[in-house]
C-alpha positions, 0 to 999 in steps of 0.5 A: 924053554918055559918061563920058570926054566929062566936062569934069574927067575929061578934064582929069584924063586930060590931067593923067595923060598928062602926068604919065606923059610926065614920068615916062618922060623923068625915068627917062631921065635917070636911066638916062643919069646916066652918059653924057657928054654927056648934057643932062637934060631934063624938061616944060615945065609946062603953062599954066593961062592956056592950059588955061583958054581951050583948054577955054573954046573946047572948051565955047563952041564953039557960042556966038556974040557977038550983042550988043556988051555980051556978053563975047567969046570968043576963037576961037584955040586954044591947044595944052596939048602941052608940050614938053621943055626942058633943064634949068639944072644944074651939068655934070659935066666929061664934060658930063653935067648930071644930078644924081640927087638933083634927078632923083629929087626930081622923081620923087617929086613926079611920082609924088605928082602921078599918084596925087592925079589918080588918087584924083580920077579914082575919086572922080569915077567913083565919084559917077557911079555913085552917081548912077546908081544901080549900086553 
């Protein structure tokens, strides 16, 4: 087993990813704060009900119900790519409907969101190492 192949560690790397697709489209949407017509947009957040089975399915996939008292696994899988939406705001009268103070404010957040993932991720990381014995 390699150490990218970590169930949390891969959910940490598919967390940054969105969280780095977030980034780029809010910048985006700043950097369009001034074009008519522009829509802002941003990621639809990603389902935890959805994550869950994704993941149930990736870890059981070798498993199989052979008694009917044995709780069922489902077999779809569900895909953790989120799309982008437009968001509900206030447009200006040339159409554009970013609002900088709200684009911003998301900004901050995603920004707080990648670097808690980020702290995680070394952790992790980090006690593996200890695990193993090497400094």
């Amino acid at each position: 087993m390699t150490l990218s192949d970590m169930p949390l560690l891969g959910i940490l790397r598919d967390r940054m990813s969105w969280l780095n697709a977030r980034q780029t489209l809010l910048s985006q949407n700043v950097a369009n704060a001034d074009a008519p017509g522009y829509a802002a947009r941003d990621l639809k957040p990603v389902d935890f009900e959805s994550a869950l089975k994704q993941e149930q399915n990736n870890s059981f996939s070798g498993l199989t119900t052979t008694n009917p008292m044995h709780i069922a696994i489902s077999a779809n899988g569900t895909s953790l790519a989120a799309g982008t939406e437009e968001t509900e705001q206030e447009t200006s009268p040339t159409g554009n409907s970013v609002s900088l103070e709200e684009e911003m404010i998301k900004v901050a957040d995603t920004q707080a969101q990648y670097q808690a993932a980020t702290n995680l991720y070394s952790k992790m990381v980090g006690m593996m190492r200890t695990a193993i014995g090497t400094p």
